[in-house]
N, CA, C and O of each residue as an XYZ file, in Angstrom:
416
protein
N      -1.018     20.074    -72.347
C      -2.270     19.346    -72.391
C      -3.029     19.634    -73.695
O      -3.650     18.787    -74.337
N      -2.888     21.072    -74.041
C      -3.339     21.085    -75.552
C      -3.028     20.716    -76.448
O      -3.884     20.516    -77.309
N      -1.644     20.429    -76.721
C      -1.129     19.643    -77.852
C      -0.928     18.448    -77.762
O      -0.120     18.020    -78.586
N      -1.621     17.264    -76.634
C      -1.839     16.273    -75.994
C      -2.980     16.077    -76.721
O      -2.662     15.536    -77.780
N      -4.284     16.281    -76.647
C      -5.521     16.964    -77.023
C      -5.285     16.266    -78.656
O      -5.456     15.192    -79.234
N      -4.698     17.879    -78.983
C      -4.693     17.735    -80.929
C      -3.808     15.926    -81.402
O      -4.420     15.200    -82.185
N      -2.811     15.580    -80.984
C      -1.973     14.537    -81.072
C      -2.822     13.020    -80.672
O      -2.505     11.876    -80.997
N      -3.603     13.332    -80.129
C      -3.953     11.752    -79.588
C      -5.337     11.991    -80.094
O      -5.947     13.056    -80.000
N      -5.999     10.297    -80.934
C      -7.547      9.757    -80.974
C      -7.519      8.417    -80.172
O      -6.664      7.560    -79.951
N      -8.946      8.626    -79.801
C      -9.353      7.424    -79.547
C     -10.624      6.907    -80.426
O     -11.648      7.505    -80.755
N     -10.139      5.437    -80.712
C     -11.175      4.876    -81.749
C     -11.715      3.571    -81.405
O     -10.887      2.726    -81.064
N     -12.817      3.274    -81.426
C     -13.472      1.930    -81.467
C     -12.897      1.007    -82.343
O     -13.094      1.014    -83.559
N     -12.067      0.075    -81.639
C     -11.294     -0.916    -82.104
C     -10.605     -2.352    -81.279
O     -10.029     -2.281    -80.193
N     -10.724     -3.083    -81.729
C      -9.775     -4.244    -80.912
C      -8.368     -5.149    -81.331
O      -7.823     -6.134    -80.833
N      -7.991     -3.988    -82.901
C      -7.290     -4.833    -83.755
C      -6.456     -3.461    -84.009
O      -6.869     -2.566    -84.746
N      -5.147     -3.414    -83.253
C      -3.975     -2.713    -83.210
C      -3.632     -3.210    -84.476
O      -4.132     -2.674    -85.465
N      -2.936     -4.055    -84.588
C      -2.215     -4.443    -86.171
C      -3.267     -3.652    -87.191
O      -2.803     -2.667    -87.765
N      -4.048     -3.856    -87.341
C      -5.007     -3.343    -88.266
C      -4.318     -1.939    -88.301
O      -3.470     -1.673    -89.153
N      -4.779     -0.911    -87.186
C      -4.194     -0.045    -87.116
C      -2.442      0.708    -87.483
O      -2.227      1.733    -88.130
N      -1.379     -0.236    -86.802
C      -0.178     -0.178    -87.581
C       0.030     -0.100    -88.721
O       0.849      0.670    -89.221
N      -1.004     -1.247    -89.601
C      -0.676     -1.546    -90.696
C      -0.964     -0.046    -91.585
O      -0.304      0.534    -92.448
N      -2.232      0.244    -90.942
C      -3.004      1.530    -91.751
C      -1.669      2.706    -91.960
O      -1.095      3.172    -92.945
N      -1.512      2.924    -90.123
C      -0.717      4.241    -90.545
C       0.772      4.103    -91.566
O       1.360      5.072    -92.045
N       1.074      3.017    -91.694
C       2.328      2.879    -92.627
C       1.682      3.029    -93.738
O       2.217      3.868    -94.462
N       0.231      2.294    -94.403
C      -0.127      2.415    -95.887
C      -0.045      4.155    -95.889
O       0.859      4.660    -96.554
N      -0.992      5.049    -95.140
C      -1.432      6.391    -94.851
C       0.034      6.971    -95.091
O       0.116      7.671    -96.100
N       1.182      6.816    -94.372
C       2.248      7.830    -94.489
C       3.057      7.838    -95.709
O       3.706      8.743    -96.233
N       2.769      5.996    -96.204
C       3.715      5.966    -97.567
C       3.078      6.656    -98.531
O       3.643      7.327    -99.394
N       1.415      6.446    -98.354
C       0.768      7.410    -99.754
C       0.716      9.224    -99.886
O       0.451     10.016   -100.791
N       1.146      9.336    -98.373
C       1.807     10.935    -98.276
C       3.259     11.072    -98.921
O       3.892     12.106    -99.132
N       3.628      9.702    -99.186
C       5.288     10.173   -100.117
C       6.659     10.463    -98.738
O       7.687     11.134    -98.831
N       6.108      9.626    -97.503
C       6.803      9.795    -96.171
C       7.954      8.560    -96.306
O       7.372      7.535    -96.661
N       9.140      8.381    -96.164
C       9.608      7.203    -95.762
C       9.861      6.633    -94.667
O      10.519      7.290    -93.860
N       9.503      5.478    -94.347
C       9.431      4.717    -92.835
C      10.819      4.829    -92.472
O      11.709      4.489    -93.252
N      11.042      5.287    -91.329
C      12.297      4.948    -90.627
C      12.800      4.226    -89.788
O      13.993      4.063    -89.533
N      11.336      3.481    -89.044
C      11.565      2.728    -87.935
C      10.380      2.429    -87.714
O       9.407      3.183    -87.706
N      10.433      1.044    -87.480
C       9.126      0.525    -86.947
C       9.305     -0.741    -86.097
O      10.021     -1.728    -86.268
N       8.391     -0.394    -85.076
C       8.351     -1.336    -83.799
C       7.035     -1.865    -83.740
O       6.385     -1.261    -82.887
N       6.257     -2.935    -84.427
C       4.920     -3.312    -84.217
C       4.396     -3.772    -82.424
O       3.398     -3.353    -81.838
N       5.278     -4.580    -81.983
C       5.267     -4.768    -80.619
C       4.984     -3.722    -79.815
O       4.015     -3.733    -79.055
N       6.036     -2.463    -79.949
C       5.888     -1.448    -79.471
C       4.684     -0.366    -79.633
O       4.234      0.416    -78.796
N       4.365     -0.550    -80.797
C       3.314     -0.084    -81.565
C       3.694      1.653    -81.722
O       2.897      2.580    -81.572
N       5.434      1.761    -82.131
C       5.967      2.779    -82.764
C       6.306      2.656    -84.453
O       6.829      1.714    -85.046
N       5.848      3.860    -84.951
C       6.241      3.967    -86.493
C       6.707      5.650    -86.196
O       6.117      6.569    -85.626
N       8.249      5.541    -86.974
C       8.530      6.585    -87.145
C       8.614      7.071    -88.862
O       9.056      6.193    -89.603
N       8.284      8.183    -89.416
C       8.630      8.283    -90.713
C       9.272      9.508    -91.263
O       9.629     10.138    -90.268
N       9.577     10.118    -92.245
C      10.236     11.415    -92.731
C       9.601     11.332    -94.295
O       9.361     10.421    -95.087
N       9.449     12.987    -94.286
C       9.709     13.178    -95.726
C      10.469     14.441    -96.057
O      10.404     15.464    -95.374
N      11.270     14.287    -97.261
C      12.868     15.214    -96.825
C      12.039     16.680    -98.149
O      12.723     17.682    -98.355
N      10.812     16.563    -98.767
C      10.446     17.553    -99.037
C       9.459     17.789    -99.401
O       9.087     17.422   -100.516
N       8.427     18.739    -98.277
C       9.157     19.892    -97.558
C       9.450     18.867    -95.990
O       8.642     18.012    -95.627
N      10.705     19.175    -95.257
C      11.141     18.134    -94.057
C       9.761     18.460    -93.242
O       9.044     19.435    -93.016
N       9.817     17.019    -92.924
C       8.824     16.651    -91.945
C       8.817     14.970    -91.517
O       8.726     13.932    -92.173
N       8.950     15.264    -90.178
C       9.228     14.078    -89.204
C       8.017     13.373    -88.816
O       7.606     14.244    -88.050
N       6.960     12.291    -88.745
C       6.044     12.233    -87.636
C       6.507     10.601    -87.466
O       7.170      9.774    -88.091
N       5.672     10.692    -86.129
C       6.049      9.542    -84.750
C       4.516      9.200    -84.943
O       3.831     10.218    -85.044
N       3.719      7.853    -85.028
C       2.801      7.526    -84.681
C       3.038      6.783    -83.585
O       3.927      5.969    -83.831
N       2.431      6.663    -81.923
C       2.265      5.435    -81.497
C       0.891      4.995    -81.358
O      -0.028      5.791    -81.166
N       0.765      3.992    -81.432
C      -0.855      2.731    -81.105
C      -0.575      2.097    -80.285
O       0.603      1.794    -80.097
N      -1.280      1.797    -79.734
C      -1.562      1.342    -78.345
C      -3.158      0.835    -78.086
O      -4.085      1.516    -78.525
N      -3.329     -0.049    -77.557
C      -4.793     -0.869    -77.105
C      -4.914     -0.188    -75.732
O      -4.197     -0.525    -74.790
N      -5.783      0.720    -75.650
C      -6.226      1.639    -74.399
C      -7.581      0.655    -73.514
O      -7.750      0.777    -72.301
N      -8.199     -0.023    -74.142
C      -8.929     -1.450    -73.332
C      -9.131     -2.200    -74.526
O      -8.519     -1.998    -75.575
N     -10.019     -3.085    -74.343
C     -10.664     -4.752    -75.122
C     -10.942     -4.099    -76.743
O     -10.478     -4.477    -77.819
N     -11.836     -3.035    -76.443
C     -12.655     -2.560    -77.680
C     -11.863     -1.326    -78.091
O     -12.126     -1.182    -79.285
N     -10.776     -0.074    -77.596
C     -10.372      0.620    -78.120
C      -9.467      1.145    -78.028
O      -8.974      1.410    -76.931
N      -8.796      1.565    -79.477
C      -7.217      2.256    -79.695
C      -6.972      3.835    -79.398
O      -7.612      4.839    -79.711
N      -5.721      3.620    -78.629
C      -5.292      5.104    -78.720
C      -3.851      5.321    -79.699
O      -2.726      4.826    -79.641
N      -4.546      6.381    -80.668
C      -3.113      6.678    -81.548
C      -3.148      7.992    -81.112
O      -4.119      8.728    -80.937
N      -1.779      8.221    -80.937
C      -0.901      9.364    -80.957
C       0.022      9.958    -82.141
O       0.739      9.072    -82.607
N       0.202     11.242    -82.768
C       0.897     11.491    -83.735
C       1.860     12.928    -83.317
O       1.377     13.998    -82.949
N       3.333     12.625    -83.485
C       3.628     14.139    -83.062
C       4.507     13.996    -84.311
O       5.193     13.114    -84.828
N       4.041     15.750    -84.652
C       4.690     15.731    -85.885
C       5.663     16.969    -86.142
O       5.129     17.990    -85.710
N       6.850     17.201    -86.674
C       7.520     18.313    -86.574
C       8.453     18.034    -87.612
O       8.933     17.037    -88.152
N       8.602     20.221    -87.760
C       9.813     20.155    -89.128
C      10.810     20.866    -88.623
O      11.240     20.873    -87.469
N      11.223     21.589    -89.745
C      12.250     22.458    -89.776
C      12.479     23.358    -87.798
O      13.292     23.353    -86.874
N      11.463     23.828    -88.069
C      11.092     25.112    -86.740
C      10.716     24.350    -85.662
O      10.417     25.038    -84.686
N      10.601     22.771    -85.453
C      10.107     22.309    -84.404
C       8.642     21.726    -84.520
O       8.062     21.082    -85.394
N       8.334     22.147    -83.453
C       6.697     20.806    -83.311
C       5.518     21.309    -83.571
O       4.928     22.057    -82.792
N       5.091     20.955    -84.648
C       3.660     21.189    -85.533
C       2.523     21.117    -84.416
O       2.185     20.202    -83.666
N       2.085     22.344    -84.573
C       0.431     22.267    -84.013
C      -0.649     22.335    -84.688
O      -1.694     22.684    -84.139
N      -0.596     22.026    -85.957
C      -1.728     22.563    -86.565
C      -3.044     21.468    -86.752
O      -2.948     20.252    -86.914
N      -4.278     22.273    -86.679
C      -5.276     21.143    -86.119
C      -6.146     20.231    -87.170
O      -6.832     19.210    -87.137
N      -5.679     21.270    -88.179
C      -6.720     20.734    -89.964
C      -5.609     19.706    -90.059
O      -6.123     18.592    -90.159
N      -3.656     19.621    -90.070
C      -3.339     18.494    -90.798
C      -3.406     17.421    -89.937
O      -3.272     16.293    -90.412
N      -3.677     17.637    -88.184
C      -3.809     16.492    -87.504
C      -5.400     15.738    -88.169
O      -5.544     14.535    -88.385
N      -5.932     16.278    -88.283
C      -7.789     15.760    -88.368
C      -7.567     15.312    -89.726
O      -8.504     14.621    -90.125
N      -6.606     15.482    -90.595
C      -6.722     15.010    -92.068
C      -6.305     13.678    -92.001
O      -6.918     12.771    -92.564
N      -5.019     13.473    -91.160
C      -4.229     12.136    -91.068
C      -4.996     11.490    -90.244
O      -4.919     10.269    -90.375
N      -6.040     12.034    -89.072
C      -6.090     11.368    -88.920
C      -7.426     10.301    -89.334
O      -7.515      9.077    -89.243
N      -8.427     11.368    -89.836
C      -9.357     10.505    -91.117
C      -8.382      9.760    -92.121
O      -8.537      8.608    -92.524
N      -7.763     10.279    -92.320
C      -6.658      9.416    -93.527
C      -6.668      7.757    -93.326
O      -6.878      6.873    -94.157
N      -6.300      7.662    -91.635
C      -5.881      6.732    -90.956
C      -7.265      5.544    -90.790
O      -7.433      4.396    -91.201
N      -8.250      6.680    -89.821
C      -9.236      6.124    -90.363
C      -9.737      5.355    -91.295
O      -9.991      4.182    -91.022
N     -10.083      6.110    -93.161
C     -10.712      5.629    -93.867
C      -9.788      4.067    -94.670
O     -10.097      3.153    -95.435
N      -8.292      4.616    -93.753
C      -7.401      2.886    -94.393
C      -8.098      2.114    -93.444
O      -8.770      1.347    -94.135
N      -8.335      1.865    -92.214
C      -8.758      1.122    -91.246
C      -9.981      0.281    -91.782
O      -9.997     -0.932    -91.993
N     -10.828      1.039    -91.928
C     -12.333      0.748    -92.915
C     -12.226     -0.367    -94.183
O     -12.874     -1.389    -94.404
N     -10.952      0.383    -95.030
C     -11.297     -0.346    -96.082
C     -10.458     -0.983    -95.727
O     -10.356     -1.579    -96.800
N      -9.348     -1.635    -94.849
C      -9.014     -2.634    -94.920
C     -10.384     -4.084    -94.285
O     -10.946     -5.051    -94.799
N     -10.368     -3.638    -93.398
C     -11.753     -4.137    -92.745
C     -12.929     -4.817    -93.784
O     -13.622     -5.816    -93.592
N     -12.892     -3.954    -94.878
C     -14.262     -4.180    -95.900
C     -13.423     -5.557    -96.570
O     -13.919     -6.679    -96.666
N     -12.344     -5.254    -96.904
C     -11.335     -6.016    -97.896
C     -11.677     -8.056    -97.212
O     -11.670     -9.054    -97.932
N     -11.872     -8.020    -95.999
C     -11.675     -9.246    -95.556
C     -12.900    -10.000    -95.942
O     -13.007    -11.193    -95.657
């Protein structure tokens, strides 16, 4: 339940795509490569081979007005808990959301 906790936001939103779109801009400008992506599903998987690191975003429309993203992320040793790089990605994610938003 705690690493349930750190892994999942919920955000005031009604525009999933918006969201998809973000976390792919967000992981490519971390230097991550996409490995798989399911927009329907609202799975993005990505890697970056240095230093290795795996993460899984899913999005999902949790009601009318808001998104739930999930991120699990893991390397070498297994599954990352740490709480500063979850809160970074996930402002990261955030501030793409925004400015795509401003952009229209």
């Amino acid at each position: 339940m705690q690493r349930r906790n750190l892994e999942i936001k919920e955000v005031e939103s009604n525009d999933r795509e918006d969201f998809l779109r973000a976390v792919v801009t967000v992981f490519q400008d971390r230097g991550y490569m996409i490995q798989a992506s399911d927009y329907t599903g609202g799975i993005i998987t990505a890697l970056n081979q240095e230093p290795f690191l795996q993460v899984t975003a899913t999005v999902e429309s949790f009601t009318k007005t808001r998104i739930k993203i999930r991120i699990a992320m893991s390397d070498r040793e297994g599954i990352i808990e740490d709480e500063e790089m979850f809160g970074k990605l996930f402002d990261d994610i955030q501030t793409e959301v925004f400015r795509r938003s401003n952009l229209r």
